[in-house]
N, C-alpha and C positions, 0 to 999 in steps of 0.2 A: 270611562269614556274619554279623559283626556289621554290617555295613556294609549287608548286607539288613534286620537287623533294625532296626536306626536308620530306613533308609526308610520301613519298612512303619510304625513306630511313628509317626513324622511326618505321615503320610499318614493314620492312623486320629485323629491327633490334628487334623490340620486339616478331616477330614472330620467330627468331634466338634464342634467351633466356628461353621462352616459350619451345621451343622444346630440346635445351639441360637442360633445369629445369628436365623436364619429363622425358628424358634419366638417368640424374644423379639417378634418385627416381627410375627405373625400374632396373639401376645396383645395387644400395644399396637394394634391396627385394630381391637379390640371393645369397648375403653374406651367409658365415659361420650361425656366431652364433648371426644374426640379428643385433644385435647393437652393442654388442662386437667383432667382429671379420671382419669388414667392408669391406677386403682387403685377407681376404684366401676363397679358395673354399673350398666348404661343401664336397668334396670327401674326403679332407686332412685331414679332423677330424678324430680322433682313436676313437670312439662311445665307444667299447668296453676295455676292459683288463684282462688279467689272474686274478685278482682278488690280486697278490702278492700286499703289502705295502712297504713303505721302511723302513729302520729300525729302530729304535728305536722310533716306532709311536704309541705311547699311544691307546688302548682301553677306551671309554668314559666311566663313573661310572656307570651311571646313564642316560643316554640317554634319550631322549623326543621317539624315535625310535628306541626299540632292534632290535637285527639282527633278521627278519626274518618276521618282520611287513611289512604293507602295509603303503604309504603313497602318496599321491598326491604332483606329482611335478609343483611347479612356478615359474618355471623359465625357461627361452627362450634361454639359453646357445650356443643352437644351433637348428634348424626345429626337431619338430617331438619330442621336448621333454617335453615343456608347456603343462601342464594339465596330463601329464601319469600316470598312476598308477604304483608306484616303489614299488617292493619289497627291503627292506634293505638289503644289506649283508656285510655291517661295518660304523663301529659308533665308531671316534674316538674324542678325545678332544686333540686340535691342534691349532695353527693359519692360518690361510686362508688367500690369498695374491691375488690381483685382478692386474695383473703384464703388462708392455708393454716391448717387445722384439719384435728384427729381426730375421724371422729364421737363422739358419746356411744355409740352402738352397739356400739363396737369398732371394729378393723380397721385398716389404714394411713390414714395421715393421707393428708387428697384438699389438693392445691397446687394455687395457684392458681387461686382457683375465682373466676367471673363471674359475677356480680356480687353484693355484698353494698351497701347504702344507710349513709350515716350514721345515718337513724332507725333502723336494725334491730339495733344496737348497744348490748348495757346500755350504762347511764350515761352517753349518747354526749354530753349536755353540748352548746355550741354550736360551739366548738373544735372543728374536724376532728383527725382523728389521722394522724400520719406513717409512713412507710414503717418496723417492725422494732416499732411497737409492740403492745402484746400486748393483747387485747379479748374481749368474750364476744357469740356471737351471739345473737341475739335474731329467727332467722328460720327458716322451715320450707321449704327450696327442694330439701333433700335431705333423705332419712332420716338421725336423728343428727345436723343443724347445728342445731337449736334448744339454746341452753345450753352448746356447745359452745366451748371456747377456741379461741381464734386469733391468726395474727399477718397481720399486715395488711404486706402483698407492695407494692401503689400504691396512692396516693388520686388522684384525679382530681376537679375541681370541675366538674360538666357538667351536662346535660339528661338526663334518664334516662328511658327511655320502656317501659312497661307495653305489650304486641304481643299479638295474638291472630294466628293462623296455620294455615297446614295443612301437616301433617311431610310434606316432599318424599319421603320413604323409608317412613311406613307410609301416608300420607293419612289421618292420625289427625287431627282438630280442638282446637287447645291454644289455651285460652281465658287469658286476662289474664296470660300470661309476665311473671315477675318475673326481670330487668332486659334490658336490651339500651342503651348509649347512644347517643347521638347520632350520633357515628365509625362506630358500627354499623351504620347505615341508609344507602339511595341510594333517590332520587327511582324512581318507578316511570315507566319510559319507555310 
């Protein structure tokens, strides 16, 4: 008898795990921005933007991508943006910063988010800032990052390119996408 009940107890116990395994994988497939953003909804994302920069944000020389080129996007930042075909419309050289913050809103802190700019950083100074140190955003990409603490995951010194698009997943039109860089794009065959 106990020997059935050790079974049966093992058996309700691995059928318990199994099924919240499967739960956990069905919530993480309705994230934001698929692996980086694990923890915000994909309504809260700002897709678009008036197109404004902030100031003092360099024009790239020479860009891989003038404004006004087409290029394929790869990156999965968020649904509906892997694989589009982006038209440019800015192409800056800057550092690019893959950042984890809490909104001001509330809620779990969103990691590793893509992309944040040096300009968009109080007191970002000309010095870029290293991986662990701590910063306040200075951007509106998502509800809750404007004013928002953070710590800064990579920096990366690249091309940073401003994309206009259409979501593969709604065929919603997203105008002046703040960031995508350079690694991010492939010529349009």
């Amino acid at each position: 008898m106990k020997k059935k009940r050790l079974v049966t107890g093992a058996l309700v116990l691995s059928t318990a795990l199994v099924l919240a395994a499967c739960g956990g994988k069905e919530e993480e497939s309705n994230s934001t921005e698929e692996m980086d953003h694990s923890n915000m909804e994909h309504a809260q994302m700002d897709h678009s933007s008036s197109g404004e920069v902030p100031e003092g944000l360099a024009d790239a020389e020479n860009p891989t991508y003038p404004v006004g080129s087409e290029a394929i996007i790869n990156a999965d930042h968020m649904g509906g943006m892997n694989g589009a075909k982006a038209t440019i419309t800015g192409a800056f050289d800057t550092t690019v910063y893959m950042v984890t913050y809490t909104p001001t809103t509330g809620g779990e802190p969103v990691e590793n988010h893509k992309w944040v700019i040096h300009e968009e950083l109080e007191d970002a100074g000309e010095a870029p800032f290293n991986s662990g140190e701590e910063v306040v955003l200075n951007a509106e990409h998502m509800d809750g990052m404007d004013g928002a603490a953070a710590a800064i995951d990579s920096a990366e010194q690249t091309t940073v390119y401003m994309v206009s698009y259409k979501d593969t997943e709604t065929g919603e039109e997203v105008t002046h996408h703040k960031w995508v860089t350079e690694s991010e794009l492939s010529p349009v065959e």
